[in-house]
Backbone bond lengths (Angstrom), bond angles and torsions (degrees), N, CA, C in turn:
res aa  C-N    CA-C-N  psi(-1)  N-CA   C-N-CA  omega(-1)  CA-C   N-CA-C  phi
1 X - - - 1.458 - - 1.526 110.56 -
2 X 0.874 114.47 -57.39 1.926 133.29 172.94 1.731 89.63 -39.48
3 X 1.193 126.58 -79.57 1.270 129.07 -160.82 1.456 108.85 -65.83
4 X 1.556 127.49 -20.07 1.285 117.40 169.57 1.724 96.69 -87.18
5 X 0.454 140.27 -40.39 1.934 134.49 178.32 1.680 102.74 -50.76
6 X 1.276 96.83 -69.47 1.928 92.68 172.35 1.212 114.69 -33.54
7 X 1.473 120.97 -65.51 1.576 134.32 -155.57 1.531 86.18 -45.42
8 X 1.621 122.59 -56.36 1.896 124.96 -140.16 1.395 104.02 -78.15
9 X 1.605 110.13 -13.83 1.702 129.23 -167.02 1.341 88.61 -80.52
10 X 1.357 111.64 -62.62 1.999 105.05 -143.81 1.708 80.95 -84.80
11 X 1.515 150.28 -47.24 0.989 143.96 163.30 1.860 116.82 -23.04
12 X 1.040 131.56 -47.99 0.982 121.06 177.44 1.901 110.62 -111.19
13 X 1.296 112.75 1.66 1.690 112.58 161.48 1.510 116.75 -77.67
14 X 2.122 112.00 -15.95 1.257 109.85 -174.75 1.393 108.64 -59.70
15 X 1.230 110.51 -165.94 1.533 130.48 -164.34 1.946 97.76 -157.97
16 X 1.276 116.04 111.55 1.237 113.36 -65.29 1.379 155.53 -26.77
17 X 1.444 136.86 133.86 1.410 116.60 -174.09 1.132 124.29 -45.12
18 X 1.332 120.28 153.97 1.896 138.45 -157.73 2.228 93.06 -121.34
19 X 1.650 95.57 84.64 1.835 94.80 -166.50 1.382 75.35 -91.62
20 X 1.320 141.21 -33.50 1.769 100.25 -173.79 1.135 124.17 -95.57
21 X 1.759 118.07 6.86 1.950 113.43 136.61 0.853 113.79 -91.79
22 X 1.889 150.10 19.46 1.187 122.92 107.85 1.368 145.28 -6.76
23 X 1.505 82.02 -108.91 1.669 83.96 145.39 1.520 157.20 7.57
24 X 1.629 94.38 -64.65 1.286 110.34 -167.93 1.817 84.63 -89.20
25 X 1.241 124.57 -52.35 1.552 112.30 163.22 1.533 139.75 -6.45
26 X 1.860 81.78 -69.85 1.696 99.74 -164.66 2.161 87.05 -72.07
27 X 1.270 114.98 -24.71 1.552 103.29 -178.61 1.238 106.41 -92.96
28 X 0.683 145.95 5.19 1.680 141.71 149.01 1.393 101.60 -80.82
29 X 1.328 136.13 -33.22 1.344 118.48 -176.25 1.690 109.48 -68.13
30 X 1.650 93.66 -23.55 1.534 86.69 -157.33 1.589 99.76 -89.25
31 X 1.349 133.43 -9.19 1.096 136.50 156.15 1.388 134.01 -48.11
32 X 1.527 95.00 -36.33 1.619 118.23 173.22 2.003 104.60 -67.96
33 X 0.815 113.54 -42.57 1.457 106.75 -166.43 1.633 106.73 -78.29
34 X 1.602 138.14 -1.39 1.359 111.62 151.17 1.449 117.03 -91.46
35 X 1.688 113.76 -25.77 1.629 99.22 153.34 1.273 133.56 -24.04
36 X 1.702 99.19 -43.42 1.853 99.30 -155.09 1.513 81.90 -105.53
37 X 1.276 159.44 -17.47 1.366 124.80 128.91 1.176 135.68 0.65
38 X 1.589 86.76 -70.00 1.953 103.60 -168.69 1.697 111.47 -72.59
39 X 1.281 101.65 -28.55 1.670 96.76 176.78 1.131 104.44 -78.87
40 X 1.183 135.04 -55.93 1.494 129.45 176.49 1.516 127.98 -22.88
41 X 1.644 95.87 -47.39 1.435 108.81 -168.64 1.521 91.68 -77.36
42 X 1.429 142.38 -25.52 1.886 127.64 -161.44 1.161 93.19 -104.29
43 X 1.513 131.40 -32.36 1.478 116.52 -169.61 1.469 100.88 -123.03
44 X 1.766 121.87 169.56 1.117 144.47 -169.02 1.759 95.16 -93.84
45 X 1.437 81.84 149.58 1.690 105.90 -172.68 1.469 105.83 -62.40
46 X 0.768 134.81 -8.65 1.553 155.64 -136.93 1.148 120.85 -112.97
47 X 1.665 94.24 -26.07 1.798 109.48 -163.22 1.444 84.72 -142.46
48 X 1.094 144.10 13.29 1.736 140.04 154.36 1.705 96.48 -108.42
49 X 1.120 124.35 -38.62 1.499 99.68 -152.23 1.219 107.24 -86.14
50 X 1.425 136.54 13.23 1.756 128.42 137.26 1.008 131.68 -57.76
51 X 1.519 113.89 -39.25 1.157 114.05 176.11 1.282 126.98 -83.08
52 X 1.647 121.68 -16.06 1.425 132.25 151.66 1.734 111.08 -39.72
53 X 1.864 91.29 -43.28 1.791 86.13 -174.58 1.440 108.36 -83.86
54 X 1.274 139.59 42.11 1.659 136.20 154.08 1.178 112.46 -70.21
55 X 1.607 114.87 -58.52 1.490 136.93 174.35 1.596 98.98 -23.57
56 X 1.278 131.32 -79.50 1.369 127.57 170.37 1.653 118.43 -16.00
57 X 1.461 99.22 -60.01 1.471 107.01 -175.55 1.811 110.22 -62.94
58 X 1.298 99.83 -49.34 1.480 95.21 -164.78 1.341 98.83 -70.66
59 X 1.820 140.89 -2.78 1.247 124.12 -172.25 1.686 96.74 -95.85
60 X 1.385 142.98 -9.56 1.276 142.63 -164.32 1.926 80.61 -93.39
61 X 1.316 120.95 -47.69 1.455 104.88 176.73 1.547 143.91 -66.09
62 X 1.604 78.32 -6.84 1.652 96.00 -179.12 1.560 99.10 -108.63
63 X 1.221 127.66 18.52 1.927 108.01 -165.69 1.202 99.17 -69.55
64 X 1.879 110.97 -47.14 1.619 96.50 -153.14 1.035 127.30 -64.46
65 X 1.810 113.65 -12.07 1.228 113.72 171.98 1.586 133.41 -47.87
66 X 1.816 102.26 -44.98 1.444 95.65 148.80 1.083 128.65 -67.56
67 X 1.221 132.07 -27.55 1.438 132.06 -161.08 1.169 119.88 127.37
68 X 1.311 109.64 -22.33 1.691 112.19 -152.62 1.613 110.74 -63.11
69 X 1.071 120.39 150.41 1.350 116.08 -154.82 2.124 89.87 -120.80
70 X 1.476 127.73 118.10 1.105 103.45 167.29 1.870 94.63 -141.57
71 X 1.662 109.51 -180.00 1.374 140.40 -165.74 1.257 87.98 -70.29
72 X 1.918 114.32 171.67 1.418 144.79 151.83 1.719 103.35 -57.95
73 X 1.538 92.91 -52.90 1.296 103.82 -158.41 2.017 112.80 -71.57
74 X 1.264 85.21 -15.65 1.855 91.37 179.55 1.849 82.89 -73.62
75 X 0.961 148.97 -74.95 1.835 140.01 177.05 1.905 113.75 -23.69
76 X 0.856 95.19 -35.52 1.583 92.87 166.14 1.759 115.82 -80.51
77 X 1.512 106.41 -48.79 1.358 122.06 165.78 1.860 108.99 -23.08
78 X 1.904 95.88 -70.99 0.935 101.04 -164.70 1.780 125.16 -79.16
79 X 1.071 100.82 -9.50 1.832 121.78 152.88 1.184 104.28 -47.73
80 X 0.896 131.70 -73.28 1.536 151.96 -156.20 1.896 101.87 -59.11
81 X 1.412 97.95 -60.82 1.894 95.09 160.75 1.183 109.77 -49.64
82 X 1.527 120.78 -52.29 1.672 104.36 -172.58 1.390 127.92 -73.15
83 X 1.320 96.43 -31.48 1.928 98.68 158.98 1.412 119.29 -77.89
84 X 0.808 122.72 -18.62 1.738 125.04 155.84 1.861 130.15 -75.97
85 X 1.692 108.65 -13.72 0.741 104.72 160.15 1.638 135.15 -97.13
86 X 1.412 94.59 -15.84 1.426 117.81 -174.47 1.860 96.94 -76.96
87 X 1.186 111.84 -57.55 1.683 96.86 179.92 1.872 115.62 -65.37
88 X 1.285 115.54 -32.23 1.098 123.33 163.22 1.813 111.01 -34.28
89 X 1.561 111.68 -69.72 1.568 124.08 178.03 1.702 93.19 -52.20
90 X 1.412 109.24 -66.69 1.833 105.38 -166.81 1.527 106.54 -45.39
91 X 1.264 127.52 -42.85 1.463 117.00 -160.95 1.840 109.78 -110.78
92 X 1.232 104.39 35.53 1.852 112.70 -160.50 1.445 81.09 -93.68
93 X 1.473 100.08 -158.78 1.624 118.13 172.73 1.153 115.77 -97.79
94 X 1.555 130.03 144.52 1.620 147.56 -164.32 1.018 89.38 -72.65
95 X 1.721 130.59 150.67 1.212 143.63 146.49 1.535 110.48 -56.84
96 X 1.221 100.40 138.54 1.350 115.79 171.20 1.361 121.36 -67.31
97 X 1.628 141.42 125.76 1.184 126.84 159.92 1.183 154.08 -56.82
98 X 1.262 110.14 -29.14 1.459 144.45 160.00 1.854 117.93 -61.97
99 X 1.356 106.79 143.80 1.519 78.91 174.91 1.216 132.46 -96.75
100 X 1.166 111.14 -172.85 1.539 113.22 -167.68 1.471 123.82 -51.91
101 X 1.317 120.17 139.12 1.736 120.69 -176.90 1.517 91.18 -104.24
102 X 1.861 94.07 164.56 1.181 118.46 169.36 1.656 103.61 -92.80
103 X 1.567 120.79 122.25 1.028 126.81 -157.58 2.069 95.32 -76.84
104 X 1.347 110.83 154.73 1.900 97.30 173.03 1.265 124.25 -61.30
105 X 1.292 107.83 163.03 1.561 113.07 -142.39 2.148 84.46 -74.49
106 X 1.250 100.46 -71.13 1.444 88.46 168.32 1.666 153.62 -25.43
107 X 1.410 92.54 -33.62 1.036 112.07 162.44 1.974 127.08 -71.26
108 X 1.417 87.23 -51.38 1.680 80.87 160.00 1.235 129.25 -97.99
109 X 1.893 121.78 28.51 1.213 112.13 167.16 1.413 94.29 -84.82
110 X 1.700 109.76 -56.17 1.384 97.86 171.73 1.524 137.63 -20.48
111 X 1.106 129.34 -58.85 0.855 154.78 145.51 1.527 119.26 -8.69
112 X 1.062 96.63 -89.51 2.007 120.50 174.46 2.141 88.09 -52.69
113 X 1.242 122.70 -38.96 1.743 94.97 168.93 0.793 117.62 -74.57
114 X 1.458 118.91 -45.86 1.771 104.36 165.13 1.219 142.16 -1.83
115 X 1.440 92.01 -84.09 1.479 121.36 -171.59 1.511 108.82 -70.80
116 X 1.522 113.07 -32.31 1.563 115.72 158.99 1.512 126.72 -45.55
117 X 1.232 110.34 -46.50 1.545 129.77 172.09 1.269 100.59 -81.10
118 X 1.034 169.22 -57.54 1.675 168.33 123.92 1.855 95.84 22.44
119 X 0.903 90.63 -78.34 1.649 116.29 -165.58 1.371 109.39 -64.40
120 X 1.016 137.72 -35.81 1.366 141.83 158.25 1.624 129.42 -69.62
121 X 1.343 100.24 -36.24 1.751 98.02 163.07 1.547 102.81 -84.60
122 X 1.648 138.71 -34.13 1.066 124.48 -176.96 1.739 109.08 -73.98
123 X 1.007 118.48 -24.36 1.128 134.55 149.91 1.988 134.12 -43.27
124 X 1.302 94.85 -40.35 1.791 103.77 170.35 1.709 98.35 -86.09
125 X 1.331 105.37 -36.06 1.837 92.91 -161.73 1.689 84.56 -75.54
126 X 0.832 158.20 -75.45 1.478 164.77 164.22 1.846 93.98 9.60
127 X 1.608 108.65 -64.57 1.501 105.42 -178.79 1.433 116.27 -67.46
128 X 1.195 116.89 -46.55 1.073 123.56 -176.36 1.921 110.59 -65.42
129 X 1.007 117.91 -7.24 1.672 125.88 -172.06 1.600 85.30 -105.46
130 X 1.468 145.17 -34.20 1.442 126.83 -164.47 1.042 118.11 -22.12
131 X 1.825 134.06 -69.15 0.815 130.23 -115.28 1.842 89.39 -133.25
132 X 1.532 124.03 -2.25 1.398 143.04 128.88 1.569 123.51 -22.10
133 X 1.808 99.30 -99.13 1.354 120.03 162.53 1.557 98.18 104.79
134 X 1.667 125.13 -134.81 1.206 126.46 167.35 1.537 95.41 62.30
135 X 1.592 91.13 174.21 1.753 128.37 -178.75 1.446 109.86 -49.09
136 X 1.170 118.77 -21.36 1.428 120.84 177.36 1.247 122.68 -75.84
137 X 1.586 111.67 -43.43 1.337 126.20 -176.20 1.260 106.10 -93.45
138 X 1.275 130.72 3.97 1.524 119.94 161.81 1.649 103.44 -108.21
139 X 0.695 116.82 10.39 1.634 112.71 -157.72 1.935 84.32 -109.07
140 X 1.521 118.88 -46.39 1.212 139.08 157.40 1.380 121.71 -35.39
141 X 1.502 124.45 -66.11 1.285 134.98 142.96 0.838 128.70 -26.67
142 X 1.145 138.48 -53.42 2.118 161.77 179.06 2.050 69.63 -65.09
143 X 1.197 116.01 -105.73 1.308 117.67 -150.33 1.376 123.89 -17.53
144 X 1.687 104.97 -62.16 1.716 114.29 161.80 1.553 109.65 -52.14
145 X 0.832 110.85 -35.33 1.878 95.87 -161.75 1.999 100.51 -60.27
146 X 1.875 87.23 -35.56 2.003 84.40 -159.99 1.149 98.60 -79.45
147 X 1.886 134.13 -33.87 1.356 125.42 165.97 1.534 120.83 -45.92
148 X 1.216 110.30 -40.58 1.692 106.78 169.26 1.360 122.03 -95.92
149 X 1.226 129.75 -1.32 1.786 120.90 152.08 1.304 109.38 -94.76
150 X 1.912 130.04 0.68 1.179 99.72 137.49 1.347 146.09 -87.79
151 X 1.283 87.38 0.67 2.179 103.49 -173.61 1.865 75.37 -86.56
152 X 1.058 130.87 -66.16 1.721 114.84 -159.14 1.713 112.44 -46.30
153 X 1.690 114.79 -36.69 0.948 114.75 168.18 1.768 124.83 -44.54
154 X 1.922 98.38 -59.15 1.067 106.32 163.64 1.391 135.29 -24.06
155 X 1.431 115.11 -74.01 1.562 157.70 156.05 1.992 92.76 -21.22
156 X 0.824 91.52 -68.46 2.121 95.45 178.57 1.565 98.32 -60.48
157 X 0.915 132.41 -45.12 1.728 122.78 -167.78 1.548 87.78 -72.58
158 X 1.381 112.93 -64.08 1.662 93.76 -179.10 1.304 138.97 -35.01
159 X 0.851 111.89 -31.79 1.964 129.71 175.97 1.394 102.41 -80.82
160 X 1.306 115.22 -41.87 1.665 111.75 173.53 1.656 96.45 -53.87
161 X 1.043 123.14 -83.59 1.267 145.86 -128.04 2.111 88.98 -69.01
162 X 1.782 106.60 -34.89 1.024 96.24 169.91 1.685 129.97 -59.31
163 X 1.382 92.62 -34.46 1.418 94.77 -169.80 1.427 111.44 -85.72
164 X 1.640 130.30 -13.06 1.464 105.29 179.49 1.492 99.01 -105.15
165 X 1.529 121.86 13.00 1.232 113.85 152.68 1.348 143.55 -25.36
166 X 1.277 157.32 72.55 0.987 146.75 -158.91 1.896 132.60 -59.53
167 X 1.681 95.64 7.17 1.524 112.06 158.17 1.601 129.80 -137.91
168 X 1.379 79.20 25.95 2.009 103.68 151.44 1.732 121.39 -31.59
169 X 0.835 98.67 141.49 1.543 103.45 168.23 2.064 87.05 -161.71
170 X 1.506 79.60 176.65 1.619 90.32 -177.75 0.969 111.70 -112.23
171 X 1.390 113.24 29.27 1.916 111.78 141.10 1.263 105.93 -88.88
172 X 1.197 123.66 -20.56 1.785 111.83 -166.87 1.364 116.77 -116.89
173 X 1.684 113.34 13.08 1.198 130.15 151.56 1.370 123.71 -98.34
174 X 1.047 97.43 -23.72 2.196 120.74 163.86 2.033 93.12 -58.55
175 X 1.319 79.17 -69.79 2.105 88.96 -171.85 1.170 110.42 -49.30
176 X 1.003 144.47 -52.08 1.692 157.14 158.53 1.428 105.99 -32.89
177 X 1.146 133.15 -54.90 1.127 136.76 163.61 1.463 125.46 -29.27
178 X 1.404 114.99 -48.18 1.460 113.48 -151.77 1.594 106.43 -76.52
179 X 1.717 106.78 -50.20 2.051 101.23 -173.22 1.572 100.30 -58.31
180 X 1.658 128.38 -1.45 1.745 88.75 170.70 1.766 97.76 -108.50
181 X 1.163 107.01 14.76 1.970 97.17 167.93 1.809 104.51 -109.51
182 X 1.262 89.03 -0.40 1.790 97.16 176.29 2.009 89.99 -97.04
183 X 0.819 131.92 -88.31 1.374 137.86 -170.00 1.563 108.83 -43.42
184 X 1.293 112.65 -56.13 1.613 106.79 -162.36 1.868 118.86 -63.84
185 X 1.373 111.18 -32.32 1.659 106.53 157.15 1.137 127.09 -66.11
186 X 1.297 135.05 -30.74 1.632 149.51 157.38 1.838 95.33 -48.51
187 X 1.188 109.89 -67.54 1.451 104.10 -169.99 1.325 118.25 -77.68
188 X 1.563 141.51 -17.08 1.624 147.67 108.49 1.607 103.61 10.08
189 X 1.565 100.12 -97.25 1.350 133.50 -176.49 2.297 103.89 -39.97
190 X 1.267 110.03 -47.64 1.615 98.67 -178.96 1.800 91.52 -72.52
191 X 0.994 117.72 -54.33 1.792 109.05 -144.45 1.547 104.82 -72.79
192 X 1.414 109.65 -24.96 1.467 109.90 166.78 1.752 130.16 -69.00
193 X 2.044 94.04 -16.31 1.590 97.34 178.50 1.510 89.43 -84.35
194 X 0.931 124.29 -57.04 1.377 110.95 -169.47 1.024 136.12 -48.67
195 X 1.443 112.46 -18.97 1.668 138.73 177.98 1.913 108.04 -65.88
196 X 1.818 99.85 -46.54 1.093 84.85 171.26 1.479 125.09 -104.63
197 X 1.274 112.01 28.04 2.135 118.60 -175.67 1.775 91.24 -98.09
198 X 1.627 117.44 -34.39 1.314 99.41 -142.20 1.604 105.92 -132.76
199 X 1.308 134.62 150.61 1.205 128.37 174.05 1.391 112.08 -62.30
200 X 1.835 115.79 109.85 1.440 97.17 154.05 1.497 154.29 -11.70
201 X 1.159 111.09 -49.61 1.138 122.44 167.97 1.371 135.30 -53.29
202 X 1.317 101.42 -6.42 1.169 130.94 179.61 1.873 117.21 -119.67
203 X 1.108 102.98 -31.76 1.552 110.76 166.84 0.973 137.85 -100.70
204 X 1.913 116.87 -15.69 1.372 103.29 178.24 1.414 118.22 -92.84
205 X 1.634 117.36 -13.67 2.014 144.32 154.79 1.613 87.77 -46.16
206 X 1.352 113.13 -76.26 1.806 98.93 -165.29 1.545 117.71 -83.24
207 X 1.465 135.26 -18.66 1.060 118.42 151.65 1.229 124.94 -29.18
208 X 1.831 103.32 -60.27 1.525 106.13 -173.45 1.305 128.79 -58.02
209 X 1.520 101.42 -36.35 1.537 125.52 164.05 1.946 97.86 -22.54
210 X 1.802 76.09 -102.51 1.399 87.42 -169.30 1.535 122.98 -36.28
211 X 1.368 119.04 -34.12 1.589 114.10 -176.01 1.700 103.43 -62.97
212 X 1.502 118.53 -40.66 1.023 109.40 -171.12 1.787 125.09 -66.78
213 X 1.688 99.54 -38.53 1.592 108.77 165.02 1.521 107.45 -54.31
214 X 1.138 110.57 -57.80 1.591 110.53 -177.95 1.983 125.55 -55.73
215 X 1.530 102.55 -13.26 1.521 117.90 174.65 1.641 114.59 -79.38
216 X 1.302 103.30 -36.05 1.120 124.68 -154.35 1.827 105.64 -101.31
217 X 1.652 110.55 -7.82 1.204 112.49 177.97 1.515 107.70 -112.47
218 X 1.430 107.91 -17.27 1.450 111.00 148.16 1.315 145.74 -68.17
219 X 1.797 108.69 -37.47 1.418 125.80 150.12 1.520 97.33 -33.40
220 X 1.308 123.38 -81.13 1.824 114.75 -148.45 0.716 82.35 -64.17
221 X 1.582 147.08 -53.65 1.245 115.68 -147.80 1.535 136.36 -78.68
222 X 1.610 107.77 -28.76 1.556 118.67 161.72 1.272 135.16 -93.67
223 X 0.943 93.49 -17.60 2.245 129.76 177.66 1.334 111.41 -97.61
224 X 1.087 141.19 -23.36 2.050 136.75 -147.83 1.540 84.91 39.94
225 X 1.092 133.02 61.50 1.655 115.65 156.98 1.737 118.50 -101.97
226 X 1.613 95.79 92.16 1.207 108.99 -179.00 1.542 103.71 -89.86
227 X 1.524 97.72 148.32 1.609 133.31 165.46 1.693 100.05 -35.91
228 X 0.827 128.85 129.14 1.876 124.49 175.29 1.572 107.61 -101.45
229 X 1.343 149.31 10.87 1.431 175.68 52.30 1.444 125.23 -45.93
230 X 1.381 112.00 62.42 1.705 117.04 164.32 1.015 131.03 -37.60
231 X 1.590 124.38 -27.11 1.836 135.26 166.76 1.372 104.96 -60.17
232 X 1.771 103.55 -65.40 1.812 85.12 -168.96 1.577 117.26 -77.92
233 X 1.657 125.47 12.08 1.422 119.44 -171.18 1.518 55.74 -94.62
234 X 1.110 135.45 -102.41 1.226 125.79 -147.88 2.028 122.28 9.96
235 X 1.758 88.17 -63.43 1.331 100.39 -148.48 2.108 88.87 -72.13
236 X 1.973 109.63 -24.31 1.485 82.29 166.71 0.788 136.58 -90.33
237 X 1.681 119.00 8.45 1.631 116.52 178.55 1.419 110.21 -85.22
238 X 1.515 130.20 -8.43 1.273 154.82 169.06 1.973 101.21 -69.76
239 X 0.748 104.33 -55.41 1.483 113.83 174.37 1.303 116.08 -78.48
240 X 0.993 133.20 -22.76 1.636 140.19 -172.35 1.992 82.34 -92.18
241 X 1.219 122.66 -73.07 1.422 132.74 177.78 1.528 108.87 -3.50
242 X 1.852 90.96 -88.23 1.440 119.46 -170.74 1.794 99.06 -68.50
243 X 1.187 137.15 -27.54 1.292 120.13 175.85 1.603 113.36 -78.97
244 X 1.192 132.96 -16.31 1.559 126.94 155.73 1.560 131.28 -101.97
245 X 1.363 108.46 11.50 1.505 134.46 143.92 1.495 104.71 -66.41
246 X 0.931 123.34 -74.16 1.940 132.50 -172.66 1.692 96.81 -44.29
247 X 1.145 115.52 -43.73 1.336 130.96 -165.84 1.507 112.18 -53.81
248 X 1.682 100.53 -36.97 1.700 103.85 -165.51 1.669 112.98 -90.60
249 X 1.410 94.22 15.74 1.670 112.33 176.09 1.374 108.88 -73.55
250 X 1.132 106.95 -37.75 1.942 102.76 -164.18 1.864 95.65 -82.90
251 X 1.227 112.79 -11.46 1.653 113.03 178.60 1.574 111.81 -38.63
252 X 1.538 125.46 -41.09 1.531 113.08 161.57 1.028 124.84 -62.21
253 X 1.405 137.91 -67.61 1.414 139.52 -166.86 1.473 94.15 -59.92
254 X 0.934 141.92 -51.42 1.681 136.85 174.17 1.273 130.26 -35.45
255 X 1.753 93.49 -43.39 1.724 108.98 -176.54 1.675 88.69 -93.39
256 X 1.115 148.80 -64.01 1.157 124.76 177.72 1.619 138.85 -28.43
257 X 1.060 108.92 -8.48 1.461 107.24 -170.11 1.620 103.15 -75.28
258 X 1.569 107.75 -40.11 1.123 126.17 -154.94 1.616 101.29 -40.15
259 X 1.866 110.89 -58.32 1.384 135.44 138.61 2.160 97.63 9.34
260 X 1.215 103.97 -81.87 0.947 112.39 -158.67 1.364 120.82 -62.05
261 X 1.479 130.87 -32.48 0.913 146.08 151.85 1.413 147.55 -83.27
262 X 1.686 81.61 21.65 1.383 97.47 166.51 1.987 125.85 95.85
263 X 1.359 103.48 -11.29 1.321 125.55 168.07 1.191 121.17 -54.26
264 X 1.394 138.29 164.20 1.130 113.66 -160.86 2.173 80.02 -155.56
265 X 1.732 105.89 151.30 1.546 95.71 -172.06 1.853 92.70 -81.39
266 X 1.072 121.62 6.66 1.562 110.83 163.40 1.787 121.81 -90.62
267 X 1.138 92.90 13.63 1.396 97.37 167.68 1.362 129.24 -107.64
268 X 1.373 133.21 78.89 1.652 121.55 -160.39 0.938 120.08 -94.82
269 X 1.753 116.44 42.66 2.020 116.43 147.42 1.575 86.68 -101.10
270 X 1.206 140.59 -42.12 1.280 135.41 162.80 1.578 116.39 26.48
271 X 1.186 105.00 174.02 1.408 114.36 133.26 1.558 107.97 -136.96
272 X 1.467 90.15 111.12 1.499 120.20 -172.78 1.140 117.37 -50.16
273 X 1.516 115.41 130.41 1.503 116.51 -174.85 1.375 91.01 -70.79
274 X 1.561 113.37 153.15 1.645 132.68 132.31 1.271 119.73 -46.44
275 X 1.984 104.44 135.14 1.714 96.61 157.82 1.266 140.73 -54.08
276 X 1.628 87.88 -9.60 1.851 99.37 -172.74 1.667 110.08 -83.07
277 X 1.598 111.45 -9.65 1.901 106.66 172.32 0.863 120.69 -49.55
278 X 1.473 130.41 -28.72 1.773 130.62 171.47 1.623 103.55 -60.32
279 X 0.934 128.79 -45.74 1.427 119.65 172.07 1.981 120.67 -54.17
């Protein structure tokens, strides 16, 4: 995952852009996600989701390669996500043994408007920020990306749940099909712009963020998948919070470089200067 995020970064930070290691990026990423299916399903969340948090580490070792310029204190920042995410997983809700249900039909129309209306205003501020940039528009990005890799998540349990259904037919495994070939290029298409507007280091801590708040507000809501210790998720969503708050500090010195290399804030594949460069 780390190495497909890099590839889509320095691919679109080149001069000229590098679209067929793009490419090869955004398809290595997408290779990665039936792996982490398959691990999911043999091992406990518990005993994968440390090693999910390396990716963090190895992207603070790779910044300068883009350039990206960040703080001491963004390394504590990003501690703080990983100890906030790790008690978060320890004190979440147990996997179920049984397999997966098809949640009521009502329930996920609701739902599917939701996330329609979600995605469409996070979606205008996203357009309307193009040509902006800054802490806003990545912070924006991070939000959409985790609202729509949790509906894609969603979208995959549905097809599960269609197929070990026991009144399946292949119209309603056809139908099941479509919201994750409707969602998953939309959510491709955001996490890869953001990949190339913004320093990792800064997006793949709050990506995860948000995907994980956004997993976990879908659990209750289509699953009853309640927290099994609500104090200490508490105390990591408090830590997950305040550790990608600290985070959006290095957003000047980051966006300044651009400055340095010649970028210009009229360029919005860039990395967009800050209003604060006049200072």
């Amino acid at each position: 995952v780390t190495v497909a995020e890099n590839l889509q970064r320095y691919a679109q930070r080149h001069d000229p852009p590098l679209h067929a290691l793009n490419i090869m990026g955004v398809l290595l990423g997408l290779c990665t996600s039936p792996l982490d299916m398959v691990a999911y399903s043999v091992a406990p969340q518990s005993v994968l989701a440390p090693f999910g948090m390396l990716s963090l580490i190895l992207n603070f070792c790779v910044a300068h390669v883009h350039g990206d310029v960040f703080r001491q204190s963004d390394v504590f920042a990003t501690l703080l996500v990983i100890a906030g995410s790790l008690t978060c997983v320890q004190s979440g809700a147990h996997g179920s043994d049984g397999p997966v249900l098809m949640p009521p039909a009502q329930t996920l129309l609701a739902y599917s408007v939701c996330i329609g209306i979600i995605a469409a205003i996070l979606g205008s501020i996203l357009a309307a920020l193009r040509k902006v940039g800054g802490r806003a528009d990545a912070f924006t990005n991070c939000l959409l990306g985790g609202v729509l890799g949790s509906s894609t998540l969603v979208a995959g349990k549905l097809i599960f749940a269609s197929l070990v259904s026991e009144e399946r037919t292949f119209f309603s495994v056809a139908l099941a099909i479509i919201p994750l070939l409707t969602v998953a290029p939309v959510h491709i298409f955001v996490i890869n712009r953001g990949y190339g507007r913004h320093p990792l280091v800064f997006m793949s801590p709050t990506l995860a963020t948000c995907t994980m708040f956004c997993n976990v507000a879908t659990g209750c809501l289509l699953y009853h998948e309640i927290p099994s210790q609500p104090v200490y998720f508490a105390i990591g969503v408090i830590a997950l919070g305040y550790g990608v708050f600290s985070l959006r500090t290095f957003g000047h010195d980051s966006e300044r470089r651009g400055n340095d290399n010649g970028d210009h804030c009229g360029n919005p594949e860039a990395q967009l200067c800050n209003n604060n460069d006049a200072e």
